[in-house]
N, C-alpha and C positions, 0 to 999 in steps of 0.2 A: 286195191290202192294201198301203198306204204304209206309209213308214220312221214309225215317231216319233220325231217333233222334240227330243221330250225325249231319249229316251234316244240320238240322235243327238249330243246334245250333252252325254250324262249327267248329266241332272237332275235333280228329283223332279219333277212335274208341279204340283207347290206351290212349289215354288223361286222365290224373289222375282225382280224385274229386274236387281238387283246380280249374287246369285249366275249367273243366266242370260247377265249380261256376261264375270263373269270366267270361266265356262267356256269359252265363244264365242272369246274374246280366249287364252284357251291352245293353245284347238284348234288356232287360225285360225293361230296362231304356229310352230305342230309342222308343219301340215303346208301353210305358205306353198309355190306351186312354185318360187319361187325358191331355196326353201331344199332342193329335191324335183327339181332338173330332172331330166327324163328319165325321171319318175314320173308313169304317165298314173293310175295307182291315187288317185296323192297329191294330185292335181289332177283329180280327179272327188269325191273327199272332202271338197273345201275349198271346191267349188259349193254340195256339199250343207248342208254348215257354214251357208256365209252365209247359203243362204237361208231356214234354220230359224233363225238369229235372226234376219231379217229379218220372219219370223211372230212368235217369240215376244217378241220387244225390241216391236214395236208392241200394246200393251193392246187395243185394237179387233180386229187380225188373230189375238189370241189366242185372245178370248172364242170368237170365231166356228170357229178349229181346234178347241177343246177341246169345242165341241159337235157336232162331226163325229167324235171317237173314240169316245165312246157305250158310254165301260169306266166304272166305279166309280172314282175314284180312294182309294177304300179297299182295292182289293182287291189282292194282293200279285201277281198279274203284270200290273197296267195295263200298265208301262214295254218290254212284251215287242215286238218289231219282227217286221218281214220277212224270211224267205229271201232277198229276193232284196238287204238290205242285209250284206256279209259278214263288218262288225266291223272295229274300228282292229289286231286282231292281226296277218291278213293284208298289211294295206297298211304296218302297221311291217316286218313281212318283205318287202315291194317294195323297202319306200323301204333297208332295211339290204344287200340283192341289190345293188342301185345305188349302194351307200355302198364296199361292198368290190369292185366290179369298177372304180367306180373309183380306191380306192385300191391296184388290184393293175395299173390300167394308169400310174398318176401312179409306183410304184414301179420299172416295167418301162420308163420312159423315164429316169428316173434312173442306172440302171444301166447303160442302153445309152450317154446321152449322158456320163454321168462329171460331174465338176463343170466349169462355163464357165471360160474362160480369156480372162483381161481384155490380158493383153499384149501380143497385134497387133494387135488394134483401138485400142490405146494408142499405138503407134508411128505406126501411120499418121496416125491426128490433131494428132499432134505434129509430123509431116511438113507434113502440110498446113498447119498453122501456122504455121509457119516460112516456108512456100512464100508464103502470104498476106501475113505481115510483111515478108517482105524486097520483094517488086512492091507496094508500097500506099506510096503518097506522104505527107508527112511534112502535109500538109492533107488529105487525106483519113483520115488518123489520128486527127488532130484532131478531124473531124467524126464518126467513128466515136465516139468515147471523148465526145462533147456529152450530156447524161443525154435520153434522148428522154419527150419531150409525151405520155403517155398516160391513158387514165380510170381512176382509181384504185379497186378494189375490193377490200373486205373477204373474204377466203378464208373465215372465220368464220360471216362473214351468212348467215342462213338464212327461205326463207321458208313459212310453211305449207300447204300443195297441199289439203288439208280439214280441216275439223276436228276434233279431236283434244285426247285428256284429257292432263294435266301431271301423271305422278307425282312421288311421294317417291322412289324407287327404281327402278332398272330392271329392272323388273319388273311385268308387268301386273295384277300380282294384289295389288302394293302400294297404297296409298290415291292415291287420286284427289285434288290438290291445288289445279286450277284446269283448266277446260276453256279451249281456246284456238279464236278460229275462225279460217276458212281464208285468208290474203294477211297472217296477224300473223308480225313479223318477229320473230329470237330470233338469240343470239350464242353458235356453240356451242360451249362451252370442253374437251369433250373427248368421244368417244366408246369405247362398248362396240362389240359385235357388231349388237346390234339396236337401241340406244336412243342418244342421245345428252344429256350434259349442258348444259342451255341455260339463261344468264342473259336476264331479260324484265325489264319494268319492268310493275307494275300500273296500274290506271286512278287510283292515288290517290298516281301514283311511289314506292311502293316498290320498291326492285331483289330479283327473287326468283332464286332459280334451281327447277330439274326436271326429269325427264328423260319426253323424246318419242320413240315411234319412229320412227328412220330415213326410217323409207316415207313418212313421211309431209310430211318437210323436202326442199327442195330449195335447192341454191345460188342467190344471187343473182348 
């Protein structure tokens, strides 16, 4: 017997597209392997993620699962799964095993190395500087110190890698304010851990702002 998709994602099996978004979009968030490395658990989970909304997000691949389960969705354990799916309990104890070993090896080099010490490596650059300034000719100064010719880029500029909703908040579970598609550029005036604040201009030049995530921006 297969997982269900629903209750892989915790839904009702009546659960509209919205709510089947903003579940998918928490999962997907919890247990990113970026955010998991070294979590083969948390990263066999976030396949499964995708591609139960990749069934249920499409209306046509829905219809066609949900005539393949062959439960009642009246009866109160439709949502029941497989043996061999082992639950988000387990793989939060992976991902937590992996959270505190490595924060007991990040602590154990702390303690070995002590804090860094900026003062010889201070000295020496000052040396060499020195070394530099006194052999450099007083035209060759000159043309050191001329502002040099380069292409100038916005550190700011961001562009979209796919497309991707614009919320009110950072947060996926806040309202959806404009979807944006994928090569729109945005200027991003600050970021969180996952989301960043990006001002855009609409197709009718209003300047809006909203927050996108991360993953999905890339620098220009």
């Amino acid at each position: 017997m297969s997982i269900d998709l629903y209750k892989l994602l915790g839904v009702d099996r009546r659960a509209t597209q919205d709510e089947i978004k903003v579940a998918y979009k928490k999962l997907a968030l919890r247990y990113h392997p970026d955010k998991n490395p070294g979590v083969a658990e948390a990263h066999d989970l976030f396949q499964e993620i995708n591609e139960a909304y990749r069934i249920l997000s499409d209306p046509k691949k829905r219809k066609e699962y949900d005539l393949t389960l062959g439960t009642d969705q009246s009866e109160p354990d439709y949502a029941s799964t497989s043996s061999s799916f082992t639950g988000y309990a387990s793989i939060d104890a992976a991902v937590k095993k992996w959270q505190d070993k490595d924060r007991e090896f990040r602590t154990m080099v702390a303690l070995h190395m002590g804090k860094p010490s900026f003062k010889l490596p201070f000295i020496f650059w000052l040396m060499f500087s020195l070394f530099v300034w006194a052999n450099t000719s007083p035209d060759e100064t000159e043309a050191m110190l001329q502002p040099q010719q380069t292409e100038s880029t916005d550190p700011n500029l961001a562009i979209l890698v796919e497309d991707a909703d614009i919320y009110t908040r950072p947060d996926i579970a806040s309202d959806v304010k404009d979807t944006a598609k994928a090569g729109a550029s945005f200027t991003i005036v600050r970021k969180t851990k996952y989301f960043a604040l990006v001002t855009y201009t609409t197709p009718d030049g209003t300047e809006e702002k909203g927050y996108i995530l991360l993953e999905r921006l890339k620098h220009n």
